[in-house]
N, C-alpha and C positions, 0 to 999 in steps of 0.2 A: 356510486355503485362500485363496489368491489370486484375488480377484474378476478374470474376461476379462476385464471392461469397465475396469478399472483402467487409467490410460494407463504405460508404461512410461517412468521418467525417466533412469537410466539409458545410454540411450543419447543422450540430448539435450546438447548443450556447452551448460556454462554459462557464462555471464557473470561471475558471482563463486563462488569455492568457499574455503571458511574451514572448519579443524578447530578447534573450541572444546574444549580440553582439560577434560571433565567436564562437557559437553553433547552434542557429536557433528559431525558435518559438515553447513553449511548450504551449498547450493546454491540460488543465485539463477537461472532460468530463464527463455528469455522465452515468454511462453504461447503457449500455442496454441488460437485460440480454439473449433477441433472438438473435439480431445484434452479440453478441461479445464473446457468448458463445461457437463459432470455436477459433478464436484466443486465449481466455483465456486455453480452453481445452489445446491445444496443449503445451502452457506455463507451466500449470501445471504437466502436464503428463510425462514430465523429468524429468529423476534423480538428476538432479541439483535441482528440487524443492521440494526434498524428504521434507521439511520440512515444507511445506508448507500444506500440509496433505493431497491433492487431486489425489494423482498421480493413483489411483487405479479406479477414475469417468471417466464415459462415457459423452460424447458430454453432453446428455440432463441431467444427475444427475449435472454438472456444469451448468445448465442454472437453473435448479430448485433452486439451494442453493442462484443464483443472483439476480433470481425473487422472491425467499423469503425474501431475505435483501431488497429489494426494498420496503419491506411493512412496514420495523421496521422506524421509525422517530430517533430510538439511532444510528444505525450503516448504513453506506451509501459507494456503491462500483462505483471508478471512471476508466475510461478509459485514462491513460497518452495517450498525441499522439505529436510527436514529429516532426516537414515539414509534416503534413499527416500521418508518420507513427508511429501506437502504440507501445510504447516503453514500458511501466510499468503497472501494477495495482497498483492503491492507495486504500485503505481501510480506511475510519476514524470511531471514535466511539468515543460514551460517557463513558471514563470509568467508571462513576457511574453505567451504567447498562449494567459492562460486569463482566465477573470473575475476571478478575484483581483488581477489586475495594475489594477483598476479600485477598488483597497480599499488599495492601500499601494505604497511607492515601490520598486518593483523595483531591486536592486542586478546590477551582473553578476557571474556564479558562480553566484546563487540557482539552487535547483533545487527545487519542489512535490512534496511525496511525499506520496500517499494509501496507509493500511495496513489493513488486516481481517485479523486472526487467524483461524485453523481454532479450532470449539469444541474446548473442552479434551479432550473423549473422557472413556473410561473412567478414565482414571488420574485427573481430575480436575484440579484447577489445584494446581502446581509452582511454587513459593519461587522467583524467582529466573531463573525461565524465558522470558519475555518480555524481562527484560531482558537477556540474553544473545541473546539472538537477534536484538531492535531493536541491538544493539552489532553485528552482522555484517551487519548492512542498511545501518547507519549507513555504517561500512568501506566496504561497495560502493558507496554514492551518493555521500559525500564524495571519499573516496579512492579508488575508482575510477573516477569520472567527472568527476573532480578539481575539484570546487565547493565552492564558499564558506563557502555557507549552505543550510541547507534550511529551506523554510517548509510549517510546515502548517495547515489549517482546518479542525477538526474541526467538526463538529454545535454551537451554546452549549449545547444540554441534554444531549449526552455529557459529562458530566463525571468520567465511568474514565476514558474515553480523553484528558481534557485533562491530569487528573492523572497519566495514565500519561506522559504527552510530558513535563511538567511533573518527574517524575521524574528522567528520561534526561540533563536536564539543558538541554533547553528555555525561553526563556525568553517570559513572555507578552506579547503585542502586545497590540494592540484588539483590540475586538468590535465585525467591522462584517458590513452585510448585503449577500453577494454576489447580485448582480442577474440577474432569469431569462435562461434561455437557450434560445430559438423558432426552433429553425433545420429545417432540411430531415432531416437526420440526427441529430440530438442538440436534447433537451429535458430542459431542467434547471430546477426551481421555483427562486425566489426563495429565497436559504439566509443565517439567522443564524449567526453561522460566530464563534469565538475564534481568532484568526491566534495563531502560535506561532513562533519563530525558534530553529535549534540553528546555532552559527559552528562552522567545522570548529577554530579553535585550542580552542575549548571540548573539544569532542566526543575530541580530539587531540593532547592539549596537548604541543609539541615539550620 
């Protein structure tokens, strides 16, 4: 039975739509931060997402932080959704105008992606399944936002999440420490961060 409170995706235009033959159809969506600010809550709010920095927000402090990125033009928060159901958060950004750009020589093309997976559910974790799905994220950030390079900086003490980037074909930079961020709107601690670099001929090779 279908939960009311479920947002309907559906009728939303996506941004990217990819049929993975023998995974399913991934729809990249851009959030909505009323609609989706239950499901992301819940995602966040585990210990699994220690790192991700939200576990300590309520329902609406997670919708405030989504409807404030909603205003910036640099940094933009999407809704993976996978047969209908939401499977990830995508985040992309201009590294020019994030902290990172204060940690390594920004190239033009670059484009910052932050990702958090939906827990795996009932079925448990699937061979194979991550990687097929960062391959159709990869698609929409490189190739259709037509960029160069993607950087990313995860946690230094995730290191699933390094090795998974490390995987995909990522290749690793430094390990440097992104500097706080004390502003009006956005507060962000002091973060030891492993920079990560994927070049779309890698990712794409013609």
């Amino acid at each position: 039975m279908t939960d009311p409170r479920t947002p309907s995706y559906a009728d939303r235009t996506p941004l990217h739509e990819q049929h993975l033959d023998g995974f399913g159809t991934v729809r990249v969506l851009p959030l909505d931060a009323a609609e989706d600010a239950g499901v992301i809550h819940r995602w966040v709010s585990e210990e699994r997402a220690a790192f991700w920095g939200m576990t300590e927000l309520t329902r609406d402090q997670v919708e405030a932080v989504y409807a404030h990125m909603d205003t910036l033009d640099t940094h933009h928060a999407h809704l993976v959704v996978k047969d209908g159901e939401p499977v990830a958060l995508l985040q992309t950004y201009e590294p020019g105008a994030d902290r990172v750009s204060e940690c390594y020589d920004v190239e033009p093309g670059d484009i910052g992606v932050h990702l958090l997976l939906a827990p795996a559910g009932a079925r448990g974790a699937r061979p194979g399944w991550t990687a097929a799905l960062a391959g159709a994220l990869m698609a929409y950030v490189l190739l259709g936002l037509d960029r160069t390079r993607i950087v990313v900086d995860p946690d230094i003490g995730n290191e699933k999440a390094i090795a998974r980037f490390l995987r995909q074909g990522f290749t690793a930079g430094p390990a440097v420490v992104l500097p706080e961020v004390d502003l009006p709107d956005v507060h962000l601690p002091e973060k030891k961060a492993q920079l990560a670099f994927l070049r779309r001929e890698v990712a794409f090779p013609a």
